[in-house]
BALOBA-1460 file (C-alpha; in Angstrom, 3 decimals):
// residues 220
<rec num="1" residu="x" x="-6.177" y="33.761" z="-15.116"/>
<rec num="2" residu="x" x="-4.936" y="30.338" z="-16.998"/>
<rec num="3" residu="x" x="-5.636" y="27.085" z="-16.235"/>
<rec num="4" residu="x" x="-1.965" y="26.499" z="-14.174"/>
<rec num="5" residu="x" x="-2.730" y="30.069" z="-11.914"/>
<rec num="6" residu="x" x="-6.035" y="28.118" z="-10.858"/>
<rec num="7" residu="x" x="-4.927" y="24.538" z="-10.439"/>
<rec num="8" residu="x" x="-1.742" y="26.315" z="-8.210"/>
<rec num="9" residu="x" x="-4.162" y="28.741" z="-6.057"/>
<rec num="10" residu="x" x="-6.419" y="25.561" z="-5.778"/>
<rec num="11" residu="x" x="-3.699" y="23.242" z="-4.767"/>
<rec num="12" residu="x" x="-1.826" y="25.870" z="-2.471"/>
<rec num="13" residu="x" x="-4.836" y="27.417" z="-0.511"/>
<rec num="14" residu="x" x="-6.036" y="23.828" z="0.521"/>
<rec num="15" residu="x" x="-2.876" y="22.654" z="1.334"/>
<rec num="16" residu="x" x="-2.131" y="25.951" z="2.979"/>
<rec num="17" residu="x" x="-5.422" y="25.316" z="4.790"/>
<rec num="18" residu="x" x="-4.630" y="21.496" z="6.253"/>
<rec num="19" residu="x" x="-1.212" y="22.941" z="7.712"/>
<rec num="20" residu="x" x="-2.468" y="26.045" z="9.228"/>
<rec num="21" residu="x" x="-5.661" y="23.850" z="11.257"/>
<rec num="22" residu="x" x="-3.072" y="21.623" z="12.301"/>
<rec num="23" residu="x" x="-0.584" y="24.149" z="13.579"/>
<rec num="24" residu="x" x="-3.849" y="25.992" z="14.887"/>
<rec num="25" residu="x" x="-4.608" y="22.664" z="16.622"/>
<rec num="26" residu="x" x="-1.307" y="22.462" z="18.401"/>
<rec num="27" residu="x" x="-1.462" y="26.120" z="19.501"/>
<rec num="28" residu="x" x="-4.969" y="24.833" z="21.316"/>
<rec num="29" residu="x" x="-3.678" y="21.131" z="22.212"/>
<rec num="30" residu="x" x="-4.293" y="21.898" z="25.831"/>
<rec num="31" residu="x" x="-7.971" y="22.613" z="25.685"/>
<rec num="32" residu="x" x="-8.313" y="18.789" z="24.361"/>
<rec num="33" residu="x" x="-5.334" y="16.999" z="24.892"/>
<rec num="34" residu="x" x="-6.552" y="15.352" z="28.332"/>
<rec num="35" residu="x" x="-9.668" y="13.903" z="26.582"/>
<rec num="36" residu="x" x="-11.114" y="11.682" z="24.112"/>
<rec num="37" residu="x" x="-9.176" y="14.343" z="21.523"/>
<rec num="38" residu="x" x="-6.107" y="13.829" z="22.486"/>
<rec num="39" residu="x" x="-5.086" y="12.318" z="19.650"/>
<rec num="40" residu="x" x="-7.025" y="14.621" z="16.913"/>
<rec num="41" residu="x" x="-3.954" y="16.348" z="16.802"/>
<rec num="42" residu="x" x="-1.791" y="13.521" z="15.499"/>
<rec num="43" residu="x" x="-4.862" y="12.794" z="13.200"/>
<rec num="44" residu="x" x="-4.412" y="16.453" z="11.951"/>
<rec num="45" residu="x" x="-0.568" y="16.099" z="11.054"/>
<rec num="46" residu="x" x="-0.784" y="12.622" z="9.226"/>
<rec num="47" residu="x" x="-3.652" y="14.737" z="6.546"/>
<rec num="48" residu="x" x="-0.907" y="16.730" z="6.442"/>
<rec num="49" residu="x" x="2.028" y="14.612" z="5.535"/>
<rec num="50" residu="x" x="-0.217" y="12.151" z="3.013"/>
<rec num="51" residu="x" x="-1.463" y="15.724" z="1.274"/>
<rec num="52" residu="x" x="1.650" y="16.944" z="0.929"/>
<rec num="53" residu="x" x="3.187" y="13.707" z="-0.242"/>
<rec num="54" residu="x" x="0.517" y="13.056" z="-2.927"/>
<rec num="55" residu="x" x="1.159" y="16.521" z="-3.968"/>
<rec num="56" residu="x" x="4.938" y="16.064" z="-4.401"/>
<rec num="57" residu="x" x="5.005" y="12.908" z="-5.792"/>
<rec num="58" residu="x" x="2.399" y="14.612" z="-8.721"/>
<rec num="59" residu="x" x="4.090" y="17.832" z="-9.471"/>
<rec num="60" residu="x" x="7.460" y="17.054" z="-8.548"/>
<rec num="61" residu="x" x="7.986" y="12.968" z="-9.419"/>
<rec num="62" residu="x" x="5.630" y="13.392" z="-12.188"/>
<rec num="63" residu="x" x="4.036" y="10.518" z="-11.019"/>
<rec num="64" residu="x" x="0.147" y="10.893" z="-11.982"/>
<rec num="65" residu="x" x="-1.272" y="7.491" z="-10.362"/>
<rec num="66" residu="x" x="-0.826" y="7.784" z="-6.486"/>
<rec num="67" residu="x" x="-4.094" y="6.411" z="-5.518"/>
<rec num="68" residu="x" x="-2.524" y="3.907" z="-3.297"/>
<rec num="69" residu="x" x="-1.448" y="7.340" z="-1.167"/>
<rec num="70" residu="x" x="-4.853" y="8.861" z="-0.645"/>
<rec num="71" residu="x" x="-6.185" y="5.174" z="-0.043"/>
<rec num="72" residu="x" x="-3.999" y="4.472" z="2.773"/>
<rec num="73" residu="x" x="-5.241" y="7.961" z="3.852"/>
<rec num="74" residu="x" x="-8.824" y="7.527" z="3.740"/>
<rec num="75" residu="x" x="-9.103" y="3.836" z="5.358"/>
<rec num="76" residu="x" x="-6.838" y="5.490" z="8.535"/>
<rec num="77" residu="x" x="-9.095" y="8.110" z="8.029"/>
<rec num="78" residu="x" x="-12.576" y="6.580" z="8.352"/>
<rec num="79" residu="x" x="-11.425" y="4.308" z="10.975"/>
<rec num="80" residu="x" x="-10.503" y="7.164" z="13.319"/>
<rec num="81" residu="x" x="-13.229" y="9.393" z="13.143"/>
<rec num="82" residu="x" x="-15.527" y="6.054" z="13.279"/>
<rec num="83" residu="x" x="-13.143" y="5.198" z="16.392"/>
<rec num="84" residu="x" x="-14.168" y="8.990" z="17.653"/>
<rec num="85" residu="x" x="-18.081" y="8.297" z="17.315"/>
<rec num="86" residu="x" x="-18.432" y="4.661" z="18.844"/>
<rec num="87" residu="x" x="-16.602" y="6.607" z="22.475"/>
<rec num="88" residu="x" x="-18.802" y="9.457" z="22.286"/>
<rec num="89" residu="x" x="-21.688" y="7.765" z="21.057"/>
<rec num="90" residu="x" x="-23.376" y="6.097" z="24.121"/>
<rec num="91" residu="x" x="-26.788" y="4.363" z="23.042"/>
<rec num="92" residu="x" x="-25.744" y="0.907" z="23.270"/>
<rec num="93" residu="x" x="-27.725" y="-0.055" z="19.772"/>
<rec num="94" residu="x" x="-25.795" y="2.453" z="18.129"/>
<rec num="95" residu="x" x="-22.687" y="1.921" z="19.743"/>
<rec num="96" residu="x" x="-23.568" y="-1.416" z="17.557"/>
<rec num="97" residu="x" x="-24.344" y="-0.173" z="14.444"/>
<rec num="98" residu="x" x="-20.778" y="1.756" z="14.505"/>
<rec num="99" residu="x" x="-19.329" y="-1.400" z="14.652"/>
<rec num="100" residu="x" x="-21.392" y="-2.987" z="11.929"/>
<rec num="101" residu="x" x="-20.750" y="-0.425" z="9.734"/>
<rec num="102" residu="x" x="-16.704" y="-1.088" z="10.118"/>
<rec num="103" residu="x" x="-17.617" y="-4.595" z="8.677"/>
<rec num="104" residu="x" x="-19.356" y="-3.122" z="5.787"/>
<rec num="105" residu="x" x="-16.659" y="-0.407" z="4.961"/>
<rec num="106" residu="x" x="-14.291" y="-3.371" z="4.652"/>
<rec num="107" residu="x" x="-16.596" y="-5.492" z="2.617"/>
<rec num="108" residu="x" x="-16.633" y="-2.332" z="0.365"/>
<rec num="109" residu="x" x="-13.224" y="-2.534" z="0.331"/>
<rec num="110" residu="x" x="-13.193" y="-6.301" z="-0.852"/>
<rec num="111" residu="x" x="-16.079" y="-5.793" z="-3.579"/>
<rec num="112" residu="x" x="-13.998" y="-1.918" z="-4.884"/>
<rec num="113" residu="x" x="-10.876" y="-4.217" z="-5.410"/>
<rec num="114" residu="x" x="-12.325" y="-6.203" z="-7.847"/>
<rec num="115" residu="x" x="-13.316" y="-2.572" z="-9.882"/>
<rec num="116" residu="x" x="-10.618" y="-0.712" z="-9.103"/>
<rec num="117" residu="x" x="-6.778" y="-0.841" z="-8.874"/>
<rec num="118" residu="x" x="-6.066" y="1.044" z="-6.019"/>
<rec num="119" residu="x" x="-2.820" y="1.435" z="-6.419"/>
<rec num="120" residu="x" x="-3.389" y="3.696" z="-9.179"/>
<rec num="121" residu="x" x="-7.114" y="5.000" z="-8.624"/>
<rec num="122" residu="x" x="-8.518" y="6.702" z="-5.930"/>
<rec num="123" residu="x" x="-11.125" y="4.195" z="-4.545"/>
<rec num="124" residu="x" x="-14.534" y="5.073" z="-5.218"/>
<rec num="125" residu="x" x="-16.767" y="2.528" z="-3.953"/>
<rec num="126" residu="x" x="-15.358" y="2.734" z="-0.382"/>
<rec num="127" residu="x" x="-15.198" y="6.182" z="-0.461"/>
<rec num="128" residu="x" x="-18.694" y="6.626" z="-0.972"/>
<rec num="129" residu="x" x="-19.971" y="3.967" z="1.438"/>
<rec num="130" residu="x" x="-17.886" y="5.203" z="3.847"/>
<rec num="131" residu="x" x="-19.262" y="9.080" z="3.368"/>
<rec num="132" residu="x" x="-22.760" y="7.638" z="3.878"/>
<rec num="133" residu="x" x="-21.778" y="5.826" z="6.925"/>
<rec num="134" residu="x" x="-20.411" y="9.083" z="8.524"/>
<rec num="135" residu="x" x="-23.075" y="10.758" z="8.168"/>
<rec num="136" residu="x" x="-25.231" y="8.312" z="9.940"/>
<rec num="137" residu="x" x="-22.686" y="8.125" z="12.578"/>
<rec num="138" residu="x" x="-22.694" y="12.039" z="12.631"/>
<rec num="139" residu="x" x="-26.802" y="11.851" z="12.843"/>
<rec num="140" residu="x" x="-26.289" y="9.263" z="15.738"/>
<rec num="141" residu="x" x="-23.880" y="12.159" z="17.226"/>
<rec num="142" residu="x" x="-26.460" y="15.004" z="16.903"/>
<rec num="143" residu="x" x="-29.574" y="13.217" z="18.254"/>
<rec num="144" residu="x" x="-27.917" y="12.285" z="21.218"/>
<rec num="145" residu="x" x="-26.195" y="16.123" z="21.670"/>
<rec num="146" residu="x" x="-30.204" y="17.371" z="20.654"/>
<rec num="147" residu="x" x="-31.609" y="15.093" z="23.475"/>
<rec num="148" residu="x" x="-29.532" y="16.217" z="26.619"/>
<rec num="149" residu="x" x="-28.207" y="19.137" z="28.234"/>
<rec num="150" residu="x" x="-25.070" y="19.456" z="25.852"/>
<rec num="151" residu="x" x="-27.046" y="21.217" z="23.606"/>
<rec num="152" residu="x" x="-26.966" y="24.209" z="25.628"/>
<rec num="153" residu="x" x="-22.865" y="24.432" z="25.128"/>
<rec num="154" residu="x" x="-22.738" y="22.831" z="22.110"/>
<rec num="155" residu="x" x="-21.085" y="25.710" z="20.631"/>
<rec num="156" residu="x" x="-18.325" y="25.527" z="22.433"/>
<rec num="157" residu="x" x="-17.752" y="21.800" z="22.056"/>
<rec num="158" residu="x" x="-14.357" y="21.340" z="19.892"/>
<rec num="159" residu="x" x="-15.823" y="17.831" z="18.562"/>
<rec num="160" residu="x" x="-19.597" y="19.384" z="17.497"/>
<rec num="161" residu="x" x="-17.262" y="21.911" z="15.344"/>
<rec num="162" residu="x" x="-15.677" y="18.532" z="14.285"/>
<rec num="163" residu="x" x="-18.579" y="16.896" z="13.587"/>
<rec num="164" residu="x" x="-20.195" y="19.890" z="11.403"/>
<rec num="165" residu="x" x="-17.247" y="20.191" z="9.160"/>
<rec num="166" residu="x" x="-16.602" y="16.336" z="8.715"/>
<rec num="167" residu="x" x="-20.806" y="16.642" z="7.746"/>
<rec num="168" residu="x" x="-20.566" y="19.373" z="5.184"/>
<rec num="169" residu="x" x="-17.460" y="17.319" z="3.055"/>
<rec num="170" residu="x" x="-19.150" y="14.327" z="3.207"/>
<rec num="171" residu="x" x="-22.198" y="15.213" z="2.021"/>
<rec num="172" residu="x" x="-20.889" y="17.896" z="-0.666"/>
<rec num="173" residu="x" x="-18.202" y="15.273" z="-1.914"/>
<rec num="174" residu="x" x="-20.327" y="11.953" z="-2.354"/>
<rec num="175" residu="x" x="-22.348" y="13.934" z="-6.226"/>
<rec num="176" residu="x" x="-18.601" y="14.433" z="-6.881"/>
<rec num="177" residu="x" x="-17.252" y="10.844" z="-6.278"/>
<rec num="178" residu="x" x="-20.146" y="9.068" z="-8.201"/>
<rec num="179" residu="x" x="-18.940" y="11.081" z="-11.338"/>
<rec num="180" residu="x" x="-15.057" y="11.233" z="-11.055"/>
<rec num="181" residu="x" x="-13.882" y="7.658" z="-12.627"/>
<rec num="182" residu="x" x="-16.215" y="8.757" z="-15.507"/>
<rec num="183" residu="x" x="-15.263" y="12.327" z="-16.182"/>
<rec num="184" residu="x" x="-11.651" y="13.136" z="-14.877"/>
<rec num="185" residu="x" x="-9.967" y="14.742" z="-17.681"/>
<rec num="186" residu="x" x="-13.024" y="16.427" z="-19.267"/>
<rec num="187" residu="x" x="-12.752" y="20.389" z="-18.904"/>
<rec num="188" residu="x" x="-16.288" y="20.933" z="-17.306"/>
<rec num="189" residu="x" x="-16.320" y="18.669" z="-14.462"/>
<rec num="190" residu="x" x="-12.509" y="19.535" z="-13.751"/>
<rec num="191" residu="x" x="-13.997" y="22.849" z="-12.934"/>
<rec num="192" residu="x" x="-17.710" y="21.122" z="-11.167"/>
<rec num="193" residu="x" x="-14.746" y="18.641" z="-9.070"/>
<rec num="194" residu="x" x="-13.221" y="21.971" z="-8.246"/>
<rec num="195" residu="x" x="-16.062" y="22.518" z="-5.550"/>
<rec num="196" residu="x" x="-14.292" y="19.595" z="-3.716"/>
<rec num="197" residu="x" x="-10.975" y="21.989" z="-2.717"/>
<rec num="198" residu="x" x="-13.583" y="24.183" z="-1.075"/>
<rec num="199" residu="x" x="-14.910" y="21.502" z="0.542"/>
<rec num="200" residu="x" x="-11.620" y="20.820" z="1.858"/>
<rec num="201" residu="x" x="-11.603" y="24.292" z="3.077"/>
<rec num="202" residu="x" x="-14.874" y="24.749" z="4.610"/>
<rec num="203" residu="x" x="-14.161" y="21.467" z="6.263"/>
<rec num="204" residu="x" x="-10.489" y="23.148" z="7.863"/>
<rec num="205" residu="x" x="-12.360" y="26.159" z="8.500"/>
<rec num="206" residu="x" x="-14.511" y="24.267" z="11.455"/>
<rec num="207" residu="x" x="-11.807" y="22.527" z="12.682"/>
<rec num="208" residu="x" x="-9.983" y="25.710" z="13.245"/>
<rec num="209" residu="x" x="-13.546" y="27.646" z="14.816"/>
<rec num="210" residu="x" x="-13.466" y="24.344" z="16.885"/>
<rec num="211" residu="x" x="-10.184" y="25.298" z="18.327"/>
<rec num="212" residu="x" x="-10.708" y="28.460" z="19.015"/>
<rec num="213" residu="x" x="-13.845" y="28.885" z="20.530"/>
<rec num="214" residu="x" x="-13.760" y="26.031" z="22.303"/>
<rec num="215" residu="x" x="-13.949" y="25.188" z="26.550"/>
<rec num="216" residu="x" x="-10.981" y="24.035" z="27.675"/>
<rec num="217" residu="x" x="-13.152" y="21.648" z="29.683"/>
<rec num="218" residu="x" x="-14.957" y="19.672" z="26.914"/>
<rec num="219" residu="x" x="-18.156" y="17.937" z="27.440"/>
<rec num="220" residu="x" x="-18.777" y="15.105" z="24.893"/>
């Protein structure tokens, strides 16, 4: 297989992956469209349309420095699912900390500027803050879910499948991000970055368990 078969298959499962959870997600709306979920679903179709844009705009424009794309992406993306965790979260003193860590993601934001153009590059430093703030939140998400009776449906809770996928990118793309301003273009870690399209995957593939096998009553 050459290099263009695997960059295609890699670009077209993921991307076939994104559009199928969020046409998955609208088959199931009504199990969570009455509750703190409701608008997961919009969430799901906005990945969609900034994927498929930065996709076009590479392959079709020819236009190799989108960054400002996938940076618009990730801030409306870290401030929703940080939006998610301060409702469901209820200890007050980490209801707190979610709010802190908003303040630091921006002053990421500020100190990544000075770096990085993010109009052209993909932004780095907030990306990995922001991953290490998630999975704090996420932590903050599971203790309290460990410590009460939700742990005894937790299986069928839409936003624990959420919060498992959301865990396993994070944590398998922040090795990747460290390295990527350094190496992109070098044949080895094109192949090692790679592992982040099946990150993307795995990360789909909850959502879409989530769906399926979730109550239609959820209990967050």
């Amino acid at each position: 297989m050459t290099e263009n078969s695997v960059i295609f298959l890699r670009d077209f499962s993921t991307l076939f992956m994104e559009l199928l959870c969020a046409i998955i997600g609208s088959i199931f709306y009504y199990k969570y469209k009455d509750s703190i979920l409701k608008y997961f679903l919009v969430y799901l179709w906005i990945v969609v349309l900034f994927e498929y844009s930065g996709y076009i705009t590479r392959e079709y424009f020819h236009i190799k420095s989108n960054g400002i794309i996938f940076n618009i992406y990730f801030f409306l993306n870290y401030t929703y699912l940080s939006y998610l965790y301060y409702r469901i979260v209820q200890h007050p003193l980490r209801k707190k900390a979610i709010l802190s860590f908003f303040v630091i993601y921006i002053l990421s934001i500020a100190i990544g500027g000075i770096y990085e153009n993010y109009v052209t590059q993909f932004q780095s430093i907030p990306f990995i803050t922001a991953s290490f703030l998630l999975v704090i939140q996420i932590a903050f998400y599971f203790t309290e879910i460990l410590n009460s009776k939700k742990v005894l449906h937790v299986k069928r809770n839409l936003f624990f499948w959420i919060s498992i996928g959301v865990l396993i990118f994070y944590i398998g793309s922040i090795p990747f991000r460290i390295a990527i301003n350094y190496y992109v273009g070098e044949g080895p870690f094109n192949n090692l970055f790679s592992i982040n399209y099946v990150l993307i995957i795995l990360l789909n593939t909850c959502y879409i368990i989530g769906f399926i096998c979730s109550n239609k009553t959820q209990l967050y």
